[in-house]
C-alpha positions in Angstrom: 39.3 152.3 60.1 41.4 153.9 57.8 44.5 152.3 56.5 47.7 153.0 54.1 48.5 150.3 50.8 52.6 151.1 50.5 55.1 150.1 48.4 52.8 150.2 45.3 53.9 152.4 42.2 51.9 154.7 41.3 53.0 156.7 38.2 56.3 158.5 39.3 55.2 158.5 42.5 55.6 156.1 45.6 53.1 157.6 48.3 51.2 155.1 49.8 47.3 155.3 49.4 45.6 156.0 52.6 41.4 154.8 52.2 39.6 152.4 54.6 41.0 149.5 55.4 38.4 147.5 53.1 38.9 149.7 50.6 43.2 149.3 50.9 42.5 145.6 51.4 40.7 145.1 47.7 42.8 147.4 45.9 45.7 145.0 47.0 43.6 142.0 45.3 43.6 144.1 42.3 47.4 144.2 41.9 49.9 141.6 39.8 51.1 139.1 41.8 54.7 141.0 42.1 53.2 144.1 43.4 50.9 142.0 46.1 54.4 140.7 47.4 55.6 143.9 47.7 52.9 145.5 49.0 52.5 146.4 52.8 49.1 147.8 54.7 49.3 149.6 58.0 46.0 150.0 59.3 45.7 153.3 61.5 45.7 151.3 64.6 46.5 147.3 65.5 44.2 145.2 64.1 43.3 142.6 66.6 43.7 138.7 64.6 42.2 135.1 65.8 44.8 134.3 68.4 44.6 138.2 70.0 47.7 139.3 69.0 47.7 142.9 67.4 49.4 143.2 64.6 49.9 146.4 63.1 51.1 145.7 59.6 50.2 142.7 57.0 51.8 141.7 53.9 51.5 139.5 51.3 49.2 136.4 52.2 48.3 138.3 55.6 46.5 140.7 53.3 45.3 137.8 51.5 43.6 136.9 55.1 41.8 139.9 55.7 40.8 139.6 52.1 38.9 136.7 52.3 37.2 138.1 55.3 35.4 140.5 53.7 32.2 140.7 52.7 31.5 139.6 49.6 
């Protein structure tokens, strides 16, 4: 699934970074803590979480969730 990292400078320019969603997810764990609070990921689709709910944007320590969920 792919999935866009927004509100993250980059240079002069603010477009979001559109990769998979793993990929999105560990560039956001790359970022200073600032930038991770500004930061918002919009998978392509809902993303499905524990209680079933789709959700289909995460931010700051919802990214930090998915992080931890992938592989290592």
């Amino acid at each position: 699934m792919s999935a866009a990292l927004e509100n993250v400078p980059r240079g002069e320019s603010e477009l979001p970074e559109v990769t998979s969603l793993a990929g999105a997810v560990r560039a956001w764990t790359m970022l200073d803590g600032e930038m991770q609070g500004e930061a918002v990921l919009t998978p392509e689709r809902p993303v499905e979480m524990d209680d079933g709910e789709p959700v289909a944007a995460f931010s700051g320590e919802a990214i930090r969730a998915l992080a931890e969920r992938l592989p290592k």
